[in-house]
C-alpha positions as CSV (number, residue, x, y, z in Angstrom):
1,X,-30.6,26.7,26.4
2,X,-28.6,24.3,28.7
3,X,-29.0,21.9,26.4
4,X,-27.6,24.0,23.2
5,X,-24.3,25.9,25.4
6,X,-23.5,22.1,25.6
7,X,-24.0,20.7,22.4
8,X,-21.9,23.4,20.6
9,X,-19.3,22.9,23.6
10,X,-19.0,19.3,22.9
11,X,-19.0,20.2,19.0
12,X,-16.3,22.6,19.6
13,X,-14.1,19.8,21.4
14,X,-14.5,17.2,18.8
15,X,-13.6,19.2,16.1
16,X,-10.4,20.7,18.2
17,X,-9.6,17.2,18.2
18,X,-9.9,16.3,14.9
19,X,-7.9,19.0,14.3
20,X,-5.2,18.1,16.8
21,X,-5.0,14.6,15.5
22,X,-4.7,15.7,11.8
23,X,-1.9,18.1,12.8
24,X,0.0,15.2,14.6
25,X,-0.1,12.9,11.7
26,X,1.7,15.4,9.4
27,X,4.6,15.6,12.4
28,X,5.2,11.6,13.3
29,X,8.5,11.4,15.2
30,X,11.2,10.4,13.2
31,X,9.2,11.7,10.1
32,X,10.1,14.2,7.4
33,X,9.0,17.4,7.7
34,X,9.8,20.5,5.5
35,X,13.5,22.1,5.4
36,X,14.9,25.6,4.5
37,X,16.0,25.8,0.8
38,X,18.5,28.1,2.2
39,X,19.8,26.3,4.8
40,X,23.7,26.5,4.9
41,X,23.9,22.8,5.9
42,X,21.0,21.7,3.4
43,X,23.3,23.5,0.6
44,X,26.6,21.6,1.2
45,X,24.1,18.5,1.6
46,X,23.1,19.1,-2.3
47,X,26.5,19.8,-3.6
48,X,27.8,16.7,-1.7
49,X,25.2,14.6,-3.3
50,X,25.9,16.4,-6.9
51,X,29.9,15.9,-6.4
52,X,29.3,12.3,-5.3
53,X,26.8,11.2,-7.7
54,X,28.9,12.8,-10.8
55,X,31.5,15.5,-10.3
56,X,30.5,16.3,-13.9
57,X,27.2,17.7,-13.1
58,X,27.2,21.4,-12.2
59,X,24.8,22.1,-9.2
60,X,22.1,24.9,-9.6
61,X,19.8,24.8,-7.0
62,X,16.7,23.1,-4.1
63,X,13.7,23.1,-5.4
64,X,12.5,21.7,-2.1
65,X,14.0,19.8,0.9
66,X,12.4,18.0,3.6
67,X,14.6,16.8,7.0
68,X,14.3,13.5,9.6
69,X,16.0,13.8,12.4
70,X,17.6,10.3,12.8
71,X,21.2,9.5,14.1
72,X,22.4,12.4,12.3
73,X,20.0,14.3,9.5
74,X,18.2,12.7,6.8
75,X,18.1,15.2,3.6
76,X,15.1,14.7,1.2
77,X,16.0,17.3,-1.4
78,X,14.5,17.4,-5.0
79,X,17.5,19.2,-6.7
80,X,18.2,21.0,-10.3
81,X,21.8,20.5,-12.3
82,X,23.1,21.2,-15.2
83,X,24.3,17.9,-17.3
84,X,26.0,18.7,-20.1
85,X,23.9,22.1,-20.8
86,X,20.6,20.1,-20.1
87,X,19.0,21.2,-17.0
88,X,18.2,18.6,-14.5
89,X,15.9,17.7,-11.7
90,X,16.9,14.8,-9.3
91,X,15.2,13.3,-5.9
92,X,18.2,12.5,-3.5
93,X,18.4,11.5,-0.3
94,X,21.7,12.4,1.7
95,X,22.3,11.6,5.3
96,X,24.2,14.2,7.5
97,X,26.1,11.8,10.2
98,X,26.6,13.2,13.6
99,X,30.5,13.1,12.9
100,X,29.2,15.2,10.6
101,X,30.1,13.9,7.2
102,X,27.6,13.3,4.9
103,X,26.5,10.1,2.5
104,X,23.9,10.0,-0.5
105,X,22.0,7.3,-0.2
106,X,19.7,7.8,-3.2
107,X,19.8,9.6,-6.2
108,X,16.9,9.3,-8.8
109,X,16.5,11.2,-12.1
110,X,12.6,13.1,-11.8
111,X,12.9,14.1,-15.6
112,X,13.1,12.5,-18.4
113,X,16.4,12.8,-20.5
């Protein structure tokens, strides 16, 4: 009986472990991890990128964002425009400087036109 309380205990532990280590893979410091599509800042960080990649484009919405806290915010945002009547998706990156201006620094089409 010993023997059994102590094999599920150990059991137990390794898979709380496991478990454990898996969860602190998907939150790495200074990794991504998901973002509020609401988010008053994450808005103005999609219509910067919009404005700044082409002031022609008309924003629409976030599909999904992801954040990285860095020297200021990293913005992983997949986004959808209108271009020209044609709705659009777009993967952009924008970084929220601690000043706190913001920058795209990548804007990639995900559709095909």
């Amino acid at each position: 009986m010993k023997s059994l309380l102590l094999l599920t205990a150990f059991i137990v532990t390794v898979h709380s472990q496991n478990l454990s280590a898996q969860n602190a893979k998907d939150r790495l410091p200074g990794g991504f991890s998901e973002g509020s599509k609401t988010d008053e800042t994450v808005l103005a960080a999609a219509k910067f990128a919009v404005n700044a990649h082409d002031p022609k484009l008309q924003f629409k919405s976030v599909d999904q964002v992801e954040a990285q806290v860095v020297a200021g915010t990293n913005y992983r945002i997949t986004l959808t425009v209108l271009d020209k009547g044609m709705t659009r998706r777009a993967d952009v990156v924008v970084w929220k400087k601690v000043d706190p201006t913001f920058a795209l620094t990548s804007w990639q089409w995900s559709d095909r036109k």
